[in-house]
C-alpha positions as CSV (number, residue, x, y, z in Angstrom):
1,X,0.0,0.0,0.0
2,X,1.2,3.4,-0.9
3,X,2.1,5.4,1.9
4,X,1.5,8.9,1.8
5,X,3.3,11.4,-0.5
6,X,5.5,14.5,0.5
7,X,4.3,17.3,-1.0
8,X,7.4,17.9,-3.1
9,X,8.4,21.2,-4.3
10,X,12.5,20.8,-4.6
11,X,14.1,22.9,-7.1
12,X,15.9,19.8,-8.7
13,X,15.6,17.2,-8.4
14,X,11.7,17.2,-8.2
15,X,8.8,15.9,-8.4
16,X,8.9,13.0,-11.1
17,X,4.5,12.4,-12.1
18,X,2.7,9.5,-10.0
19,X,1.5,8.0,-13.0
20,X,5.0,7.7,-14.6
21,X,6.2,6.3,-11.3
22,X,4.0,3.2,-10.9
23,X,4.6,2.2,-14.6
24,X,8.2,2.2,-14.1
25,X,7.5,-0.2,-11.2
26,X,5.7,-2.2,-13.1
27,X,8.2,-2.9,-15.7
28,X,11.4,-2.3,-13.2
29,X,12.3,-6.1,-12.9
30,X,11.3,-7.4,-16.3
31,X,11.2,-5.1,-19.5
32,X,8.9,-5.9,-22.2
33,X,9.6,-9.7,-20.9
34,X,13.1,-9.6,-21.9
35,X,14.0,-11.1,-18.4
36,X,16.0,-7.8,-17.3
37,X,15.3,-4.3,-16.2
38,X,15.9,-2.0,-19.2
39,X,19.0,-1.1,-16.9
40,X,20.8,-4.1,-17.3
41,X,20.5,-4.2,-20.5
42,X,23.3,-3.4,-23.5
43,X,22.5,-0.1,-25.3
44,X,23.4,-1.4,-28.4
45,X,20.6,-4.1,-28.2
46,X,17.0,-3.4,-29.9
47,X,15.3,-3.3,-27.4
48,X,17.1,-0.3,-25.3
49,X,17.5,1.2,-28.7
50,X,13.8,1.1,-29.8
51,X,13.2,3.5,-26.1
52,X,16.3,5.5,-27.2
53,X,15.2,6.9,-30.5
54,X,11.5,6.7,-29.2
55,X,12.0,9.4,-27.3
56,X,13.9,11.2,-29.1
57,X,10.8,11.2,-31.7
58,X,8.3,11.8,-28.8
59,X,10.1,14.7,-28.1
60,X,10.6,16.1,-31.0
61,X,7.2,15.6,-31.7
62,X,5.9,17.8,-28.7
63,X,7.5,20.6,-30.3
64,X,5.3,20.1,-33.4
65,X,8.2,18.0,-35.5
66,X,10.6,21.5,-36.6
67,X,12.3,20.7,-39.6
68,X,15.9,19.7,-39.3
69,X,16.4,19.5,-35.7
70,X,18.0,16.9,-33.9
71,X,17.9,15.7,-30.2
72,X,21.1,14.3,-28.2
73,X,21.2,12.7,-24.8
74,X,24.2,13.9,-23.0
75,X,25.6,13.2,-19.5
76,X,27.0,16.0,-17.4
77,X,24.3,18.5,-17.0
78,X,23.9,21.8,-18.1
79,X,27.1,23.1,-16.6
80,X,29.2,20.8,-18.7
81,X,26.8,22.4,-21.4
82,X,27.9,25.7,-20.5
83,X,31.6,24.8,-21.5
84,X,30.8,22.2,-24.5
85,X,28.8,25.5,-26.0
86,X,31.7,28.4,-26.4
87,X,33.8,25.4,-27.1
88,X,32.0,23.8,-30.0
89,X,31.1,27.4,-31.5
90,X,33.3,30.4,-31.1
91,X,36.1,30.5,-33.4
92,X,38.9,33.0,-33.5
93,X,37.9,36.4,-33.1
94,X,34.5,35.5,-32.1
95,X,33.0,35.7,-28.3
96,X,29.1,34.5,-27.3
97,X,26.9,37.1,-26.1
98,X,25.3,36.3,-23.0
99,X,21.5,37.9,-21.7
100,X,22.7,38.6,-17.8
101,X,19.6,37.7,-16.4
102,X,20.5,36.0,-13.0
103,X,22.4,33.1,-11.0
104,X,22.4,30.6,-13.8
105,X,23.4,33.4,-16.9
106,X,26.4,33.8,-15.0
107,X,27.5,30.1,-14.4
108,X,27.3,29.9,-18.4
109,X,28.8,33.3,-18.7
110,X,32.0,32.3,-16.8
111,X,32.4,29.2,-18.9
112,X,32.4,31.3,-22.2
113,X,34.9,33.1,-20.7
114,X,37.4,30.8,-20.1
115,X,36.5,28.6,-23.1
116,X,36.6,30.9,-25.6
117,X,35.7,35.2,-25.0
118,X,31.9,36.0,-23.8
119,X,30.5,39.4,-23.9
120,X,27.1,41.1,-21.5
121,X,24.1,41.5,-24.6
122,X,22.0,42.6,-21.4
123,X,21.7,42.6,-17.7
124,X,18.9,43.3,-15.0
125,X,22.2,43.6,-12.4
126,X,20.9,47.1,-11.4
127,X,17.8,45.1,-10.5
128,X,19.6,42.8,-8.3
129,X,18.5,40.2,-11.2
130,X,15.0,40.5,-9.9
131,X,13.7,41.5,-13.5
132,X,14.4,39.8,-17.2
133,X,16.3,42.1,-18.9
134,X,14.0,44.3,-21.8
135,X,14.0,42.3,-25.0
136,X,14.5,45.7,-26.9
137,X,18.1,46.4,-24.5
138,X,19.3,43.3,-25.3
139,X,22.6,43.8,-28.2
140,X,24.3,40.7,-29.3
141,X,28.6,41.9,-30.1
142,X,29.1,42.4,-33.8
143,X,31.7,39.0,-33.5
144,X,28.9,37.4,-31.7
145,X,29.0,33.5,-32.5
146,X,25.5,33.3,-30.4
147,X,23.0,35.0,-28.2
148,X,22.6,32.6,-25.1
149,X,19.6,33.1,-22.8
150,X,18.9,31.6,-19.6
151,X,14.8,30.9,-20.2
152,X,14.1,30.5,-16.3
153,X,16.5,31.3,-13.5
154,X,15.4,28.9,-10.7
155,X,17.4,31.1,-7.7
156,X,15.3,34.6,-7.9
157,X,12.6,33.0,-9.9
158,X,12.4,34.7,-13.1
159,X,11.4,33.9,-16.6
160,X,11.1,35.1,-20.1
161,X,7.6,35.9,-21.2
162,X,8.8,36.3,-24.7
163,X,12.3,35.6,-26.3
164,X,14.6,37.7,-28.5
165,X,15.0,37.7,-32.5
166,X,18.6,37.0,-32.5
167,X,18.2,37.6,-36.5
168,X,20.9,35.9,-38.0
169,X,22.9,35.2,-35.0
170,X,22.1,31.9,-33.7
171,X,20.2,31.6,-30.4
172,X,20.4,29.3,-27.8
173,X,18.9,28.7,-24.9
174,X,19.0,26.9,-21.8
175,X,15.9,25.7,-20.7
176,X,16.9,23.3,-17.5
177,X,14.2,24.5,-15.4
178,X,11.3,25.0,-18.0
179,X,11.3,22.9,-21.2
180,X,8.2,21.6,-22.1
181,X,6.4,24.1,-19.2
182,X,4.8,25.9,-22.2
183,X,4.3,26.0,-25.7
184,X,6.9,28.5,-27.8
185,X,8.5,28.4,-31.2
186,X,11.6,26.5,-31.0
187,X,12.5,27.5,-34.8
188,X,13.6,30.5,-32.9
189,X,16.5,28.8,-31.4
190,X,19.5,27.1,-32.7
191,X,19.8,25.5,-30.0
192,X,17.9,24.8,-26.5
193,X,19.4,22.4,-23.7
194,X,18.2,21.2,-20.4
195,X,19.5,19.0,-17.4
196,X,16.4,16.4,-17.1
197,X,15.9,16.8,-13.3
198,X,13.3,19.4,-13.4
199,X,10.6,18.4,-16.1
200,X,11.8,16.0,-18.5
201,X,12.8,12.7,-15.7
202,X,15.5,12.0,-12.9
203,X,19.1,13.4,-13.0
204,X,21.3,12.0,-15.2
205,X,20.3,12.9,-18.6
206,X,20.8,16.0,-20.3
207,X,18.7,17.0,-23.5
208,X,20.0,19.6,-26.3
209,X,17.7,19.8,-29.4
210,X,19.4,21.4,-32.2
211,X,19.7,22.7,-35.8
212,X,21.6,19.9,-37.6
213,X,23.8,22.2,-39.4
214,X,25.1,23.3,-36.0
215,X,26.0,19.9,-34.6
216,X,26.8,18.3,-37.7
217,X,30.8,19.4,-37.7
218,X,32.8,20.3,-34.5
219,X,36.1,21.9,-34.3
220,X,39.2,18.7,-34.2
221,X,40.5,20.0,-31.4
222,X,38.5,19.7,-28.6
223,X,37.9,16.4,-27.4
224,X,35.9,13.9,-29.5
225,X,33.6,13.3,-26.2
226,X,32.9,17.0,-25.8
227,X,32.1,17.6,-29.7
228,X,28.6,17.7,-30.8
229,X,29.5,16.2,-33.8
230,X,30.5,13.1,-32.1
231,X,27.2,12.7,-30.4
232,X,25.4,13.7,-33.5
233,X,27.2,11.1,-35.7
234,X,26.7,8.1,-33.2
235,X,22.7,9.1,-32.3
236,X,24.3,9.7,-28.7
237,X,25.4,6.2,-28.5
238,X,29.0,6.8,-28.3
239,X,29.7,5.6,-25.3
240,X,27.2,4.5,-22.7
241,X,24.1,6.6,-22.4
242,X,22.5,7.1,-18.7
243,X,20.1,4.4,-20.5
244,X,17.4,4.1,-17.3
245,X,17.3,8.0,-17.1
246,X,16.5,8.2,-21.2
247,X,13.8,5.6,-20.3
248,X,12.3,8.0,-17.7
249,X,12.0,10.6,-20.0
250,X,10.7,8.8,-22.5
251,X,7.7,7.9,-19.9
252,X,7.4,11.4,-18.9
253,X,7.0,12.7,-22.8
254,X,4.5,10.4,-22.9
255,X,2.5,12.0,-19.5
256,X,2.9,15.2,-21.0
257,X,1.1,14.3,-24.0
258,X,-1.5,12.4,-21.8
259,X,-2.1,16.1,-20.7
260,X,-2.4,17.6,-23.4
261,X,0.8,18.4,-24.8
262,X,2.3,21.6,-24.3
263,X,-0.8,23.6,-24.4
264,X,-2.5,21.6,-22.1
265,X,0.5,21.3,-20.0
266,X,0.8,25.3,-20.1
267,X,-2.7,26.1,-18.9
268,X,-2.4,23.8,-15.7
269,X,1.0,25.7,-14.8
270,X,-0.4,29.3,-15.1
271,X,-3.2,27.9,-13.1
272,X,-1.2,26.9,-10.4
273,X,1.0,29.7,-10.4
274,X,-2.2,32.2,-10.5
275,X,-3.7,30.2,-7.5
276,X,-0.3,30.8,-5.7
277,X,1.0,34.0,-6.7
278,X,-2.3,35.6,-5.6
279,X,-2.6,34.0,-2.3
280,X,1.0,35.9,-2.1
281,X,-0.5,39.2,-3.3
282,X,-3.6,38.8,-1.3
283,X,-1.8,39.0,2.5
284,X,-1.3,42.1,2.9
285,X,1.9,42.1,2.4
286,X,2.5,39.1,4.9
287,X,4.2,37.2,2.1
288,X,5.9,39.3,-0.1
289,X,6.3,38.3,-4.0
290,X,10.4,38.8,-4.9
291,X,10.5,38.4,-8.6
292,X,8.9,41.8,-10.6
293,X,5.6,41.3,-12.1
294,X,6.1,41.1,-15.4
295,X,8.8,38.7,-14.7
296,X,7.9,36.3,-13.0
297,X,8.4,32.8,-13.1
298,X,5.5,29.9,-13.6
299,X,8.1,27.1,-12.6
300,X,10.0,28.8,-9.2
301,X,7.4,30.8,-7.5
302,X,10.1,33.0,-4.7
303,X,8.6,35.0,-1.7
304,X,9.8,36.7,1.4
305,X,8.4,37.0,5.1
306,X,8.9,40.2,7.5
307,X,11.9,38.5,8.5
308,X,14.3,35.9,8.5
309,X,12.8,33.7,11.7
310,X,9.7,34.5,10.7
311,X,10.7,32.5,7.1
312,X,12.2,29.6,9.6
313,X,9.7,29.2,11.7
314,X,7.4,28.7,8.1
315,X,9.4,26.0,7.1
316,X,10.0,23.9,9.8
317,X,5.9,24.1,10.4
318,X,5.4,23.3,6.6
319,X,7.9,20.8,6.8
320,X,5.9,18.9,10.0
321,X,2.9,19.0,7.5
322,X,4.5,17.5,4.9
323,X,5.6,20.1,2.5
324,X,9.4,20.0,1.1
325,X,11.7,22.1,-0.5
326,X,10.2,25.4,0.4
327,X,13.3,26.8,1.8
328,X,14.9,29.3,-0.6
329,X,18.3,28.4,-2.3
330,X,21.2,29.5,0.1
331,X,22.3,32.4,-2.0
332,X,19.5,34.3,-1.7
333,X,17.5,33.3,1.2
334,X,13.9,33.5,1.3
335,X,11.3,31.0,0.2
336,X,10.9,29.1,-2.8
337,X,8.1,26.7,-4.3
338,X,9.0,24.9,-7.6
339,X,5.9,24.0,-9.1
340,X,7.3,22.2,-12.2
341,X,5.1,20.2,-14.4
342,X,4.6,17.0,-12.3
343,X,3.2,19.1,-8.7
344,X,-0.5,18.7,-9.5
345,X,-2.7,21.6,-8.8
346,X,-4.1,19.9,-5.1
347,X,-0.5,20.8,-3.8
348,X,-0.9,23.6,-4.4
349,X,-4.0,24.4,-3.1
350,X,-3.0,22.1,0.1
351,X,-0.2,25.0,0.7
352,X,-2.3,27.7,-0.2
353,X,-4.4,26.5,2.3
354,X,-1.4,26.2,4.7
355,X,0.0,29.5,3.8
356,X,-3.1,31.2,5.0
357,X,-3.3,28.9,8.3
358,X,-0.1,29.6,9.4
359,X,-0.8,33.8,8.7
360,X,-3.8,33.6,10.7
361,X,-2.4,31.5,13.2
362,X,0.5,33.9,14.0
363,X,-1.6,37.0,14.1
């Protein structure tokens, strides 16, 4: 019997859909009655291959099938995609122009520097990254190689409402903490990437989807194992995939067109975000909203409290009811609910409900 569930709202990883869960335990020991869990299986064998390229279909699919893209499954999460990017793409006399936009922009933006030159297209710094830079202040160098964005920052819980036209500049994007949150036009991007943990499955995995022509031929002399071109040559079977997280994600693409696909995966998010963000707005000034309006995040949902006990007291009384991850990442303190694509709408009413309990209990 299934004991009762946390009320999960980690950052990453999260909250991986019940429904995915229980058919994974259903097939765990014995795979399509091979006699082995897809884990112990090789990755060059038909089976494991048939889920590989599955989802890689599935996927693109979701995204309405854009003409000449490509996924990869790669290991090493989006920080080693912040290096494999300048590495793969800016030649000499080129830099990548980076959208300053919070905690995670700069991770990437450090990488560029040291792998190859970056430059600052934007930055919402004077707004202690509170804010997504304005679309129309945003000025890719003239030796640009790409415009990289960061789509949601999970820390101060921000996201873009709209992306840039890079023009002829390729964009790229990464999405780590929002893929498949909400429908967009990928054609935009050259390329989008994401670490799994967050919407797409477990840890492990990391996604890129990207023009062919990008990924089809890597500089010689970088490593073969950090060049897209390897991956793109082999259908990411180089070496050994993360073959049960691929798996996952393969069962969660399928959920997320259970729901709906992206459209009907984007009108239960700004659903839950409403129901929360105005429970925030709506305490007179109790809780206290952190990210700017216009800005704010669907996935990471960050408030404040009067003061800092105040904020501990709330989540060691949350945590007794069940509710985890509420604590705000240590760089910034505060609170923090990640509402990704697997919370269902009834957590978020249960801590609505809580949120207003524990105001009125406190006075």
């Amino acid at each position: 019997m299934l004991s009762k569930r946390a009320y999960n709202f980690n950052a990453g990883p999260a909250a991986l859909p019940l429904e995915v869960l229980e058919r994974a335990q259903a097939e765990f020991v014995d795979f399509r009655e091979s006699g082995m869990s897809i884990m112990e299986m090789s990755h060059r064998g038909a089976i494991y291959e048939s889920v590989h390229n599955e989802a890689q279909e599935r996927l693109l699919s979701l995204f309405g099938n854009p003409e000449g893209y490509k996924v990869l499954f790669l290991q090493g999460g989006a920080s080693t995609q912040f290096a494999m990017i300048p590495m793969n793409f800016i030649s000499a006399g080129q830099v990548g122009s980076y959208v300053m936009s919070g905690s995670w922009a700069d991770k990437a933006f450090k990488e560029a520097k040291l792998a190859g030159g970056a430059h600052v297209a934007a930055s919402s710094e004077d707004k202690s990254f509170l804010a997504i830079p304005d679309l129309n202040s945003i000025q890719a160098a003239d030796n640009a190689a790409y415009l990289h964005v960061t789509s949601n920052e999970t820390i101060e819980g921000t996201q873009y409402a709209e992306f840039p036209d890079s023009g002829s500049i390729p964009l790229i994007g990464d999405m780590s903490s929002d893929i498949l949150s909400r429908s967009f036009d990928i054609n935009k991007f050259g390329l989008i990437y994401a670490g799994a943990q967050k919407n797409l499955g477990p840890s492990g995995v990391t996604v890129v989807i990207a023009k062919e022509e990008m990924i089809a031929e890597s500089p010689s002399n970088i490593p073969s194992i950090l060049r897209y071109s390897t991956h793109y040559n082999n259908n990411s079977l180089y070496n050994t995939p993360p073959s049960y997280s691929i798996y996952m994600v393969n069962e969660v693409l399928k959920w997320i067109g259970e729901q709906g696909g992206l459209a009907g995966v984007e009108s239960k998010n700004r659903d839950k975000a409403g129901l929360l963000y105005n429970t925030i707005d709506g305490s007179d000034g109790y809780y206290r909203g952190v990210a700017e309006q216009g800005s704010r995040s669907i996935m990471n949902v960050t408030f404040r409290m009067q003061s800092e006990d105040a904020e501990k007291q709330f989540v060691k009384a949350a945590e007794k009811e069940g509710f985890i991850g509420l604590k705000g990442h240590r760089s910034v303190g505060g609170l923090r609910a990640s509402i990704y694509n697997a919370v269902p709408y009834e957590n978020i009413k249960a801590l609505v409900d809580f949120m207003n309990h524990f105001r009125q209990s406190q006075g």
